[in-house]
DRENKE-693657 format. One line per field, with one value per residue (C-alpha): residue number from 1; y, z, x; residue in one letter. Coordinates in Angstrom, 3 decimals. Example, Ala and Ser with C-alpha at 12.3 -4.5 7.8 and 13.67 -1.06 7.14 Angstrom:
n = 1|2;
v = -4.500|-1.060;
w = 7.800|7.140;
u = 12.300|13.670;
res = A|S;
This chain:
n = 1|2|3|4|5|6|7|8|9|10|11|12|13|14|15|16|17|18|19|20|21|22|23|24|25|26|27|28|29|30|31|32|33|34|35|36|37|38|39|40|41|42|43|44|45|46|47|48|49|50|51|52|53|54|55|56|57|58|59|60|61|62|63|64|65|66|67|68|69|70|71|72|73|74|75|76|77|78|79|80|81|82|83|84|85|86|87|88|89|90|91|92|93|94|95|96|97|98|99|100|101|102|103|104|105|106|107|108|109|110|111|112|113|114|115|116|117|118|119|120|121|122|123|124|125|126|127|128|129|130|131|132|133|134|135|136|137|138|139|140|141|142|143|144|145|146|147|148|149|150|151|152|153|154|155|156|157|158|159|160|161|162|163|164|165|166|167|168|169|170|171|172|173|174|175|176|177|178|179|180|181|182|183|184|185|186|187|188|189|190|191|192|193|194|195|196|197|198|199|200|201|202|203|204|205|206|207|208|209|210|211|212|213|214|215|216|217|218|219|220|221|222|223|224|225|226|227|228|229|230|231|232|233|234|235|236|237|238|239|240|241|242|243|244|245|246|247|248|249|250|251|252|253|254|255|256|257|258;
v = 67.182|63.918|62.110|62.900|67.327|67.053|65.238|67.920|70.385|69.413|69.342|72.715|71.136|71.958|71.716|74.658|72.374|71.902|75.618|76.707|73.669|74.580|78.218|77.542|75.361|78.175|80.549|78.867|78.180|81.612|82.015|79.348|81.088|84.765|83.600|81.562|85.007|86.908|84.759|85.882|89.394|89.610|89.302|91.866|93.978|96.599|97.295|97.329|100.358|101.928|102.510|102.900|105.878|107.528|109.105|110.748|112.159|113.239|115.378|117.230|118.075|120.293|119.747|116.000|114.858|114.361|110.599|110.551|111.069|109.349|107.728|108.224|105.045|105.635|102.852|99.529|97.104|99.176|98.289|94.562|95.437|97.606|94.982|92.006|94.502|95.393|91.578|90.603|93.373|91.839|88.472|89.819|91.190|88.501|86.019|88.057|85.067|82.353|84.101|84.885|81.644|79.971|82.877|81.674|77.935|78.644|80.996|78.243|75.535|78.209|78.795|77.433|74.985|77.323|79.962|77.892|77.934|81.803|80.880|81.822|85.135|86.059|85.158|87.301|89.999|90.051|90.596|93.126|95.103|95.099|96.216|98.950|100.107|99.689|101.909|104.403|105.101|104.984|107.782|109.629|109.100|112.428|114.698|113.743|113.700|117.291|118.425|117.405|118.693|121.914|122.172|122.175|125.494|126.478|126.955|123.061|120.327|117.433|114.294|111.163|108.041|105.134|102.282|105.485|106.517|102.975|102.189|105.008|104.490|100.720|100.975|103.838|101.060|98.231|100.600|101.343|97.929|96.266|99.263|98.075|94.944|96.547|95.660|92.001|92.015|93.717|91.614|88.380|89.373|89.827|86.520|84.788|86.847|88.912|92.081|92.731|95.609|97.521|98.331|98.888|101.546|102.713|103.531|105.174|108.570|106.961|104.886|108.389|109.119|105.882|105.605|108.965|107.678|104.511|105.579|108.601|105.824|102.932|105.832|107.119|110.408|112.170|114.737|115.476|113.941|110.652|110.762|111.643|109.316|106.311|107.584|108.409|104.777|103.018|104.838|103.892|100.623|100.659|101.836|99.032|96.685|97.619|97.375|94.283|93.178|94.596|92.969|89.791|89.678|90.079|87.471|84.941|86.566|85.543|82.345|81.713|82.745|80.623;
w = 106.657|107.471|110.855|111.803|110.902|112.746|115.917|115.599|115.912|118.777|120.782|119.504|117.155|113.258|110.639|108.224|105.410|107.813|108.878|105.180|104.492|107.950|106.530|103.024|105.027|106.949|104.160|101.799|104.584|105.271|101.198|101.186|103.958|102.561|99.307|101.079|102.808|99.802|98.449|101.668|100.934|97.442|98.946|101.427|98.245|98.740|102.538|102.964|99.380|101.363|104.609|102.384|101.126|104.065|105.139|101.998|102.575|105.717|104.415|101.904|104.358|103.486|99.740|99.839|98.163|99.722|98.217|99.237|97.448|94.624|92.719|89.016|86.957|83.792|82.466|81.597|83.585|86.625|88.440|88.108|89.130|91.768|93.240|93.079|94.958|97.530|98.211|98.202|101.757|102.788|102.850|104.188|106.781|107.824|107.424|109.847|113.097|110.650|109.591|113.017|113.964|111.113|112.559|116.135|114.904|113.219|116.248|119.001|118.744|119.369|122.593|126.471|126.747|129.271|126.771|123.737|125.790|125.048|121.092|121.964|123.444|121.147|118.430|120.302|121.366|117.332|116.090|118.698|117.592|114.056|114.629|116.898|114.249|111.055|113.942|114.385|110.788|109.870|112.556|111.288|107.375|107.076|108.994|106.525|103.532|104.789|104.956|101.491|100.373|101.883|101.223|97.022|97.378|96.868|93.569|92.995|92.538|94.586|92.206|93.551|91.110|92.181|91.992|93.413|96.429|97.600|97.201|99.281|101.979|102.575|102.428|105.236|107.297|106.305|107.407|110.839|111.977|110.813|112.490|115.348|115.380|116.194|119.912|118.986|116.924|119.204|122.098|120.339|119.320|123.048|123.837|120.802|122.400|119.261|121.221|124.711|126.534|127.385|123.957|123.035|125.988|124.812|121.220|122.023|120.378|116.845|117.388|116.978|114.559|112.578|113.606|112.204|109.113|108.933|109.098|106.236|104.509|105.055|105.179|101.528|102.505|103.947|105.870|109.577|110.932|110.008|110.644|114.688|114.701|113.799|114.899|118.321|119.057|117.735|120.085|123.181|121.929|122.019|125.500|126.533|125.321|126.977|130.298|128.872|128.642|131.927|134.093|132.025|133.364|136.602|136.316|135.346|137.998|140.961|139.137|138.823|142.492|143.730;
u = 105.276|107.152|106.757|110.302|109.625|106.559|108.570|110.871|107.994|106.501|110.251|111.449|113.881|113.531|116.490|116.858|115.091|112.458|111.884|111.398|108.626|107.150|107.328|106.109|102.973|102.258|102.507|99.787|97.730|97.261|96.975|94.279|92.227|92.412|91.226|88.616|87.943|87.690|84.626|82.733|83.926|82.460|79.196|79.573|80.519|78.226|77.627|81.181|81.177|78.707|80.691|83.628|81.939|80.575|83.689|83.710|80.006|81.111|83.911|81.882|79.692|76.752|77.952|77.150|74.404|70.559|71.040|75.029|78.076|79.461|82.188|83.076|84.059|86.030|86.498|83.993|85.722|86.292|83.457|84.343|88.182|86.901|84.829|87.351|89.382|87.287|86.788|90.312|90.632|87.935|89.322|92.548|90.859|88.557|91.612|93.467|92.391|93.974|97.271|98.197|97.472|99.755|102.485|102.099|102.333|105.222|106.909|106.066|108.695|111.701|109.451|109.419|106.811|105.233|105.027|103.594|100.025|99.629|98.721|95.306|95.990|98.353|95.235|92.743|95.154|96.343|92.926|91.553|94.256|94.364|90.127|91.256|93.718|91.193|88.926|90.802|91.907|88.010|87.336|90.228|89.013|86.606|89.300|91.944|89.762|88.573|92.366|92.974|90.381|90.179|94.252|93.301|91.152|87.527|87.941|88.028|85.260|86.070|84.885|86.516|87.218|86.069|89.038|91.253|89.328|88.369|92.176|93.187|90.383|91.265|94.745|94.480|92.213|94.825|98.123|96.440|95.391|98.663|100.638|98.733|100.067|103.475|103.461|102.857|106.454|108.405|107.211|107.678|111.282|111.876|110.504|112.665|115.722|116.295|115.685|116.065|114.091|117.120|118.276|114.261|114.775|118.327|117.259|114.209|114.561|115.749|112.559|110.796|112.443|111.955|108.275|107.068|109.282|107.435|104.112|104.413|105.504|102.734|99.831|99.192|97.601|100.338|97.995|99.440|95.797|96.649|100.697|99.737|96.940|99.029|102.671|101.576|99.784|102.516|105.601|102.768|102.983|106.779|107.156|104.742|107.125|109.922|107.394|106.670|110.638|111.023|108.575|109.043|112.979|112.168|109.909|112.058|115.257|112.704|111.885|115.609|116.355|113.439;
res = X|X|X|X|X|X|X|X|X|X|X|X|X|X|X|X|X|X|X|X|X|X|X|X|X|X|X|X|X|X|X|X|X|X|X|X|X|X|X|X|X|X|X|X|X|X|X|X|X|X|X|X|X|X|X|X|X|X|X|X|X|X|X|X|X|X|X|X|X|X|X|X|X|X|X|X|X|X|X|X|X|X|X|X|X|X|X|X|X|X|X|X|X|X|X|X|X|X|X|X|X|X|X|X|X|X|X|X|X|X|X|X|X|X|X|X|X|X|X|X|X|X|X|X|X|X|X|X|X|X|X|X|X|X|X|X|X|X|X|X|X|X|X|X|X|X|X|X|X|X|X|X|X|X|X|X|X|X|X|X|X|X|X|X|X|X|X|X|X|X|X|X|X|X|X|X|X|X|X|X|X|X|X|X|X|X|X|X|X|X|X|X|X|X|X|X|X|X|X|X|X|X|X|X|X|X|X|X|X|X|X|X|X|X|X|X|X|X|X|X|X|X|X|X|X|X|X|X|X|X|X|X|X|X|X|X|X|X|X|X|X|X|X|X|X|X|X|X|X|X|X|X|X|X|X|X|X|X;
């Protein structure tokens, strides 16, 4: 960036032009560090396949093999694909301090100087969240993969492929912990002035609505376990940022009366 778009930075003032090149920055940054990531994560290949699989072993229950369960390749490449993808979550994952970070960099100039010291918090507060999400949707892994699998009928053998069932076990993990990160937009909008607590408040029951929606959608198993495990965090999280908008204006009402 040019002396004169990082001046403008640091006051709060940015041109158009220099929003998108602060944007792009930002953007490969964050590129940069999950591919970085994903070097580390193709190492951890195969402690992170075995806790991948274990919710899988737990679902099967007494049916799971003495040596634990396993995963079917088809194909002679698979295993390579299969690892390159397990690596590339990985390095999202781990990346996940850095690309908040870039986020919050590029968020702060449109915010009050007293504000632009929370970067931190908003870093920590970002990735205990996105853990607790990745958490909970690993807790709720065996229950879901029990009600699919229970849902086809004894009469079935329950034979996973590999590429498939790691897909659909870290995409479940990835859906939850950025669903978690819902507070963090809606307060941040607040803060920007995009949203204001009272229409949060007012539109509350086509947030429901739109939440259940939103999570069938971003959740690829579609079992009822997982829906209320996600859906019902994520309205919490909106009515804590409406408490959030609220005690945040009268805040600033007794700052502007004092």
């Amino acid at each position: 960036m040019t002396t004169s778009g990082t001046r403008s930075l640091d006051d709060g003032r940015m041109t158009l032009i220099e929003h998108l090149t602060e944007l792009r920055t930002r953007i490969i940054r964050s590129v940069l560090a999950i591919g970085v990531c994903a070097v580390v994560g193709w190492f951890l290949y195969k402690p992170a396949l075995r806790a991948i699989v274990e919710p899988y072993c737990e679902a099967l229950g007494d049916k799971c093999p003495a040596d634990g369960a396993v995963l079917v390749l088809y194909e002679p490449l698979e295993g390579l694909s299969l690892r390159m993808m397990v690596a590339g979550y990985i390095g999202v994952a781990l990346a996940v301090p850095i690309w908040l970070w870039q986020a919050w960099r590029f968020i702060s100039p449109g915010l009050y100087p007293h504000e632009r010291r929370h970067g931190l918090s908003f870093v920590v507060i970002g990735v205990a969240l996105f853990v607790m999400g990745a958490g909970l949707a690993y807790w709720t892994l065996p229950r879901a993969l029990q009600f699919l699998i229970d849902i086809g009928g004894e009469d079935l053998v329950t034979q996973y492929r590999g590429r498939a069932y790691v897909e659909f076990i870290i995409k479940m993990m990835m859906a939850f912990g950025l669903g978690f990160e819902f507070p963090l937009v809606l307060v941040f909008l607040q803060i920007l002035g995009v949203l204001d607590y009272s229409t949060l408040a007012r539109f509350r029951r086509y947030a429901i609505v739109g939440i259940v929606i939103l999570v069938a959608v971003i959740t690829p198993s579609g079992d009822p376990i997982s829906l209320l495990a996600l859906a019902g965090p994520m309205y919490l999280f909106y009515e804590l940022s409406i408490v959030f908008g609220r005690l945040r204006a009268r805040k600033r009402r007794r700052a502007a009366t004092a």
